[in-house]
N, C-alpha and C positions, 0 to 999 in steps of 0.2 A: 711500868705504865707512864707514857708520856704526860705533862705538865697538864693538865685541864684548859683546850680552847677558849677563846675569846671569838663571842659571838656579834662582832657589833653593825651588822646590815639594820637598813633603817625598817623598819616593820614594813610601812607602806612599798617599798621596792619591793620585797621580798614576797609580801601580797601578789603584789602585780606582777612579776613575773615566776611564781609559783606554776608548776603545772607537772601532770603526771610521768616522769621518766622509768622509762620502762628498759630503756637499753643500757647494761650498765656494762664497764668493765669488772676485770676477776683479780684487779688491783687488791691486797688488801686497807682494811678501814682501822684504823687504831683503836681500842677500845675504850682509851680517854673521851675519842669523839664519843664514840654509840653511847657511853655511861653519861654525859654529857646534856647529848639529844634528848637520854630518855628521863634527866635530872629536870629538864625544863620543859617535857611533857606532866609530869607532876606537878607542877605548878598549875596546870590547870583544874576547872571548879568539879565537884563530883556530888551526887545527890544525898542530902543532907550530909554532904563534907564527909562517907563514908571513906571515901581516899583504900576504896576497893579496887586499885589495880592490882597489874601482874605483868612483867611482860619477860617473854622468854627470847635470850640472842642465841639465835641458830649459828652455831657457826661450823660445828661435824656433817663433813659430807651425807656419811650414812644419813642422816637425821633430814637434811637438807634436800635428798632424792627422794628422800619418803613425801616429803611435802609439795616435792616439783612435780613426783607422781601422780600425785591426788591431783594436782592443779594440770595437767594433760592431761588424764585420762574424762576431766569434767569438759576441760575446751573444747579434745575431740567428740565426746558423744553432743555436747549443748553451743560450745561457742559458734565453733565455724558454722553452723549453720544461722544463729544470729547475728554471725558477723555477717556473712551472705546480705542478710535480709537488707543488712544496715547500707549496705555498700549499694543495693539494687535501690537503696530509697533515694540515697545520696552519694555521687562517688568519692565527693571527699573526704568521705568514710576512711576509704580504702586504707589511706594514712595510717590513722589511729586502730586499727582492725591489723596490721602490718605489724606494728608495733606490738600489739595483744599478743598474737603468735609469737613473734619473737620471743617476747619475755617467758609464753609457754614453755619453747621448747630449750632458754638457756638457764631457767630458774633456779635450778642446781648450782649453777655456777656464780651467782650473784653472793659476793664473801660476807654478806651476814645478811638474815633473815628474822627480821622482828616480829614475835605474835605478842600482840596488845590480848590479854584476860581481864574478866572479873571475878572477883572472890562473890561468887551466888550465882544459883542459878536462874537460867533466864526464863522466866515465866512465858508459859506458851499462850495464855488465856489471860482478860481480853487484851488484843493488840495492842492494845497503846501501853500495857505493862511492860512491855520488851521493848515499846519503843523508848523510855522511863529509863529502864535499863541501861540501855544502848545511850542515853542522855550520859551517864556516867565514865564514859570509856572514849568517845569519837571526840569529845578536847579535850581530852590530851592527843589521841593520832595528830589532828592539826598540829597541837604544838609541836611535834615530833616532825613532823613535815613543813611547818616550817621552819623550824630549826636545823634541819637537812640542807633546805631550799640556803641559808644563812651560812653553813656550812662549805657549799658548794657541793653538795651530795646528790645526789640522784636519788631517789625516791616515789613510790606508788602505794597507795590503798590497795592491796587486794582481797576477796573472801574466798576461790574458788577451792586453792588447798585445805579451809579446813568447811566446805559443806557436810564433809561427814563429820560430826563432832568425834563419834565411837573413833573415827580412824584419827580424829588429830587427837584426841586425848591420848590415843596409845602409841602414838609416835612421839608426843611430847613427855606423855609419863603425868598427865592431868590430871589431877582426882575428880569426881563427878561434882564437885562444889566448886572447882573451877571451869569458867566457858570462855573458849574461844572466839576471840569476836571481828580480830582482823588481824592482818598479814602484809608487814611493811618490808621488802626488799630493796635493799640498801648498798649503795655502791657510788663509788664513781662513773659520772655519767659518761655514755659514747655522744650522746648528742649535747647541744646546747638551750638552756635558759634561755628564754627572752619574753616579748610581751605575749600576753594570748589574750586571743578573737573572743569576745564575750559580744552577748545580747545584750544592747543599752538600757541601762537599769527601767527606764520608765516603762518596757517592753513586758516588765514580768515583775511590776509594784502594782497593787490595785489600793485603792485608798476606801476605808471600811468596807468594802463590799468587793468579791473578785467582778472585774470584769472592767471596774471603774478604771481605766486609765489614768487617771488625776496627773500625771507628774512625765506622760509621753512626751509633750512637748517641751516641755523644759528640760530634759535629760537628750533631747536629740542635736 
């Protein structure tokens, strides 16, 4: 195993020009880095400091098509037709919709596949316990991603491969006390890092009460 990376981009860059790469090459990734990434995903906070992760690196094919399958055979019955929608609202959709399929149909091929777990399971009832849950797992994904981003990695959030829990538990080999919660594919990118197009903060801050804009004209 090679020497353990030195991660030293300045957070705020790495913030701001963060963003979801979905096109990766089939380079392989050292596993310094991924042990690495997912060393300083850990560092992040988890509810009452349970430090209930999991995360499993995909790196056998076999294992790797089982999960790109689940993740096609959901785009084709559900995506395209939301991507559709997406593109007929706005075409600059089309891009990022382009992008989706793509990584649909090469996600086998992307050399390592991270699924982020928690050790419990995830309460179905009332929703905000799963969303409680899910408090415990989604930073560290960030750190993981931007640690990626730091890297020079290419990296995305996915959840499409493991909607069916029954089928990613028995692809993974998951005990029922372990739940699958998302799906980071990992690679060197085909495209490029740079800044992304946000809505200016005062656009989507309300101040005590939604709807108050308090802070539009000063963020424009």
């Amino acid at each position: 195993m090679s020497e353990r990376p030195v991660l030293d981009m300045r957070l705020e860059e790495a913030m701001e020009t963060q963003r979801a790469i979905r096109r990766l090459k089939t380079d392989p990734v050292d596993d310094a880095i991924v042990l690495r990434l997912i060393e300083l995903a850990l560092k992040a906070p988890t509810g009452s400091n349970a430090q209930n992760w999991e995360f499993i690196v995909v790196k056998d094919p076999a294992v790797k098509a089982k999960l790109a399958g689940a993740n096609r055979m959901l785009w084709n019955a559900f995506g395209e037709r939301y991507g559709r929608m997406l593109v007929a609202k706005d075409p600059a959709n089309k891009r990022v919709i382009d992008s989706v399929r793509w990584q649909a149909e090469h996600l086998a091929e992307a050399p390592v596949i991270i699924v982020a777990c928690l050790r419990q399971v995830i309460p179905l009832w009332p929703p905000i316990a799963a969303a409680s849950a899910y408090g415990s797992i989604f930073p560290s994904v960030q750190n993981l991603l931007l640690a990626a981003r730091a890297a020079g990695l290419g990296a995305a959030l996915i959840t499409l491969p493991i909607w069916s829990r029954f089928l990613a538990r028995r692809t993974l080999g998951l005990p029922w006390s372990i739940a699958p919660c998302a799906v980071i594919p990992l690679g060197w990118p085909l495209g490029k890092y740079g800044p992304t197009r946000r809505r200016p903060v005062g656009e989507v801050v309300s101040l005590d009460r939604y709807g108050h804009r308090a802070f539009l004209e000063k963020s424009a």
